[in-house]
N, C-alpha and C positions, 0 to 999 in steps of 0.2 A: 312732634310731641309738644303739647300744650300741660306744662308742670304745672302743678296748685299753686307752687311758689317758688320764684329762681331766685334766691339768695343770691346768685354772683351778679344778674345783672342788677336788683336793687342795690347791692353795694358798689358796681360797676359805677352806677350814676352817678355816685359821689366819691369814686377814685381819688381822685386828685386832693382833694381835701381831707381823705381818711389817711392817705399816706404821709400826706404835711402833717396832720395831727400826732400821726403814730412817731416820726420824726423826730416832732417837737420832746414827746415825752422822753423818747433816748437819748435828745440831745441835754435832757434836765438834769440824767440821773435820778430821778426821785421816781417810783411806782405806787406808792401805796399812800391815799389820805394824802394828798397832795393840793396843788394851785389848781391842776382837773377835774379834781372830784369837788373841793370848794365852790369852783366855780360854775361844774354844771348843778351842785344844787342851787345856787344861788338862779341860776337861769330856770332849773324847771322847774322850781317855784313859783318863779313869775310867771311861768307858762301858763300854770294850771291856777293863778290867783289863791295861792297857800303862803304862808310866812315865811315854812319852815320847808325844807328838805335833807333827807338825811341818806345818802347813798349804800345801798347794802348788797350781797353778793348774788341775792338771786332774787325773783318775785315770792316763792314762800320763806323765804326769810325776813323778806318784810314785813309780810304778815304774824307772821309768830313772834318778833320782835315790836310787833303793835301790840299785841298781848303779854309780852314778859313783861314792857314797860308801864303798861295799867297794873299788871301785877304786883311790880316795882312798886309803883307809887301807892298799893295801895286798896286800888276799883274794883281790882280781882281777886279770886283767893280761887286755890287749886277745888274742882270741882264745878267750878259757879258754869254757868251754859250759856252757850250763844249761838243765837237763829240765825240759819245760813238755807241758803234753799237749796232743795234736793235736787236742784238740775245745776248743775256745777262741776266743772273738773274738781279732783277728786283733791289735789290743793290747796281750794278752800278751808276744806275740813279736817287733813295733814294738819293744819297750823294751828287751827282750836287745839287737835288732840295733842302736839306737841306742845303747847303754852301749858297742858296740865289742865284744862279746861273741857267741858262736855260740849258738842255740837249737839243743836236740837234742828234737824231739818221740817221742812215747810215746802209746800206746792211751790210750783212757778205757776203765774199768768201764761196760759194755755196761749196766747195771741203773741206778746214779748219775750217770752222764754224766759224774763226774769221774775225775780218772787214776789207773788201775791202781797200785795200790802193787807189786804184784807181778812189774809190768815196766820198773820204774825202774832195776833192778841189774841188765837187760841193758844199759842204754844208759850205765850210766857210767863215765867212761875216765878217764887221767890230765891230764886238761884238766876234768873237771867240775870244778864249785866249788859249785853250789849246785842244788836244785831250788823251780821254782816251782811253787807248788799253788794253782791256779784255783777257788775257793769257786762253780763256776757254776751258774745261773739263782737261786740265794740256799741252796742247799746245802753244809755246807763236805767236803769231802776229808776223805778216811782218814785224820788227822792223826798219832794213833802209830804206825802201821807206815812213814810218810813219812817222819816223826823219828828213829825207830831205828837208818832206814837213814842218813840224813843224818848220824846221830852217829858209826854206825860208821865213815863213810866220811870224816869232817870237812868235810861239806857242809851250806853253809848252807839256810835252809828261809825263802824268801819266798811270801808271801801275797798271789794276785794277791784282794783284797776286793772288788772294786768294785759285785758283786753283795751282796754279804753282810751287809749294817748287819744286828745284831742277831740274825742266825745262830747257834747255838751248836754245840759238840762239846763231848763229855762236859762238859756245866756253861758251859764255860769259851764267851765269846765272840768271832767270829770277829774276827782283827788282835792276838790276844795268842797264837796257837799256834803261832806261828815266830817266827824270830828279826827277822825286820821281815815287816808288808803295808804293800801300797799301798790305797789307797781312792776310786773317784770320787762326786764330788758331782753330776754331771751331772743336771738337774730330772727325770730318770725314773727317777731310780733311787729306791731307798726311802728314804735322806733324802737328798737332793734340794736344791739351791742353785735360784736364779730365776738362774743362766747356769752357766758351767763351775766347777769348783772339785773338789779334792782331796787326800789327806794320809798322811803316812805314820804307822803306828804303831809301836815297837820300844821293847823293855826297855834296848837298848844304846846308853847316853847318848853315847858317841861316835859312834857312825853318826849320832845325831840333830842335833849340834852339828855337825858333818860337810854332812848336809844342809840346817842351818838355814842355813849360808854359801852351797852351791852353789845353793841356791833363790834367794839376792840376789846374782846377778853374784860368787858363791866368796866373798862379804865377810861375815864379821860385825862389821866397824867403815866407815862407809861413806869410799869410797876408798882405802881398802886391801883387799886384793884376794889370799885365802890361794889359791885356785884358780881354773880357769877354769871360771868355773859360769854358771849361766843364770838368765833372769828369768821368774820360777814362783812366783810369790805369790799364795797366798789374800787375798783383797780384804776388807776391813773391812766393807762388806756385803753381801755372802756369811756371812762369816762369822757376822754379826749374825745373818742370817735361816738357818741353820743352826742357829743356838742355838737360836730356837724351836723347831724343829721337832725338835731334837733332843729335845727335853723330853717329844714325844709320839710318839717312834718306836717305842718299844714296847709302848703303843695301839696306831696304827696296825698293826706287824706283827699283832695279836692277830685284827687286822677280814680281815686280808689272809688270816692264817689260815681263818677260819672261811670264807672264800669257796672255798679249795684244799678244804677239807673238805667242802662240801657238792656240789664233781666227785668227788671221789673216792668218796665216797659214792651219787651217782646213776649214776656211769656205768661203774659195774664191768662190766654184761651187755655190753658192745660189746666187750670182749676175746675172741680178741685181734686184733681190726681197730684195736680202740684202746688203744696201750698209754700206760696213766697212768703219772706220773711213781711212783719210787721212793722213799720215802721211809726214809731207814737207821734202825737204832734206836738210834745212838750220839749223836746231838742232833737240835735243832730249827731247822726247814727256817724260811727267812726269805718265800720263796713272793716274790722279786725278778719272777720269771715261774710261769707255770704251763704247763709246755713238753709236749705230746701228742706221739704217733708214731702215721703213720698211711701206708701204703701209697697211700690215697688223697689225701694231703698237700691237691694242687692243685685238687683236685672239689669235696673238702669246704670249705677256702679261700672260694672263688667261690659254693657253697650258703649258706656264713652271712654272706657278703659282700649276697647277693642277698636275704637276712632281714635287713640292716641292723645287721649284727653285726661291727665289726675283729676281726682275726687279725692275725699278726707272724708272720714268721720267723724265728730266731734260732739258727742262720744258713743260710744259702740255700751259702753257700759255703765250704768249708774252708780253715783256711790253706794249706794246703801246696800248695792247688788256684789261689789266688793269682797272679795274673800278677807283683807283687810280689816272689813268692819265687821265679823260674825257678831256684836251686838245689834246689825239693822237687819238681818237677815231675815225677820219676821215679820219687819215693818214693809204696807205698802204704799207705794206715791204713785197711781193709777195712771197722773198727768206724765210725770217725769217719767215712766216706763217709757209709754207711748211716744215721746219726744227721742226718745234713748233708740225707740226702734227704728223711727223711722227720717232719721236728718242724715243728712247729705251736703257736704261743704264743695262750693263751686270754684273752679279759680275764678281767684280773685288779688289783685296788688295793684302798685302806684307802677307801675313798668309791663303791665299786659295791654299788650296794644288792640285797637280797635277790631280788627281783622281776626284775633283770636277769640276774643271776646263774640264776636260774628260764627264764627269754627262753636263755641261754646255751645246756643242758641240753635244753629242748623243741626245739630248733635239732636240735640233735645226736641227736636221736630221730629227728626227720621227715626227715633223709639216708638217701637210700635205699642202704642198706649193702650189700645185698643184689646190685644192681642192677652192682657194680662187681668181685664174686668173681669169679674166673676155675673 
């Protein structure tokens, strides 16, 4: 069996060092807002070239506590709307509608999967305030034409990351190209916590102190209480076992590379029944997923199912298709349907070896392609 993703042996590889971490923190006494949690935002800030890092309990809490704290300070007011594109797990826009905020969704670029810069300035009125820009499957967003427009318009620029560790655009990596992202730690993603966990990054020391309080109950002195904020704490270990791994996440992306590289490289002749991802040339792809498109989505699914091979979806459903949102249920995203129908996520991670990766590829040959034209 060839898993999408073996969580024990990515944490396998760095046994030794998660165990001394977890150790360290039993042997402190302290769990909560601690020298771990200080010290890995202190590090993934510098990772991601951000000032600031503020540790919180999950990736959509980071994002919703990027919106309470513009709230807070001020940017936002309950209703105001923010552009998020309609090809997005559905988290995205959970955090607009819990900050008390309107999501206004937009196309994605049919080629990146990510949103259109080009149809963001149909959709913004005198109620936007800000756009978020989804880095998805580990690819980041058109960042300066996002920017440009975000400046002309005084709209701010959040970063949904949670795909993204280690992603870059032009140079820079992703969580420092807006004005805040959010980021989750959830154990599948590329760096990965052993349960929930996640964190904001931002240059602007005020939003950061903002949400250093709404993440402990609105406090930064305890029992006094500047807002009505929530409990959203990165855990001291978490955080501990973040450090290590942070140390080898870009190792690891490098391994995750050469796996996206050697689909792309074998499976060019199956276009276009199979269309491989796109890769821009304005940075480097973090390969979170390695997401196919295939007309035959469910055939093929159930053929490398039946060769002992996982596959993923990501995602089988749209937001706006959501039972959830009965206010999008009228609306239609022609692009993001079509993407909704027909993606197919490959294994892919930093600990899938050559050989499977090989199993992967001969898989995808012996589907009878042919058998399924109309």
């Amino acid at each position: 069996m060839i898993k999408f993703l073996d969580l024990k042996k990515v944490n396998d590889a760095h046994g030794d060092e998660i165990s001394d971490a977890i150790q360290r923190v039993l042997d402190s006494g302290w769990y909560l807002l601690g020298g771990e949690v200080s010290s890995f935002e202190r590090e993934f800030a510098d990772y991601c070239g951000a000032r600031q890092c503020v540790g919180v309990a999950n990736g959509l809490d980071a994002l919703i506590l990027i919106l309470m704290g513009y709230r807070e300070l001020g940017v936002m007011s309950e209703g105001d709307e923010v552009i998020v594109p309609a090809n997005t797990y559905i988290a995205s826009i959970l955090a607009i509608s819990r900050a008390g905020l309107r999501p206004v969704l937009v196309e994605p670029d049919d080629l990146t999967y990510n949103i259109a810069p080009n149809l963001i300035e149909t959709a913004i009125t005198e109620r936007t305030r800000a756009i978020m820009a989804v880095h998805l499957y580990g690819q980041c967003a058109d960042m300066d034409p996002i920017c440009a427009i975000a400046q002309q318009h005084g709209l701010k620029v959040i970063e949904d990351a949670a795909q993204a560790h280690g992603a870059t655009y032009r140079g820079r990596k992703a969580g420092s190209l807006g004005d805040a992202a959010g980021f989750s730690f959830y154990p599948g993603k590329n760096l990965g916590a052993l349960g929930d966990g996640g964190a904001v990054t931002t240059n602007d020391t005020e939003l950061a102190e903002v949400i250093g309080a709404l993440r402990n109950y609105g406090s930064h002195e305890k029992y006094y209480n500047k807002y009505k904020g929530m409990n959203s704490r990165l855990d001291e270990i978490q955080a501990a076992i973040l450090r290590v791994k942070l140390a080898h996440l870009d190792e690891d992306t490098e391994k995750r590379r050469m796996v996206a590289d050697a689909y792309l490289t074998s499976l060019q002749s199956f276009s276009p029944r199979l269309v491989l991802p796109a890769v821009a040339e304005y940075g480097q792809h973090a390969w979170h997923l390695f997401v196919v498109r295939t007309q035959y989505r469910d055939a093929l699914a159930e053929h490398l199912k039946n060769q002992g091979i996982q596959t993923m979806i990501h995602y089988p459903v749209p937001p706006h298709r959501q039972v959830a949102y009965p206010e999008f249920s009228d609306l239609s995203f022609p692009v993001t349907e079509v993407i909704h129908r027909d993606v197919l996520s490959l294994p892919i991670s930093p600990v899938m070896h050559i050989d499977e990766v090989n199993q992967v590829i001969t898989q995808l040959y012996s589907f009878h392609w042919e058998s399924y034209d109309n």
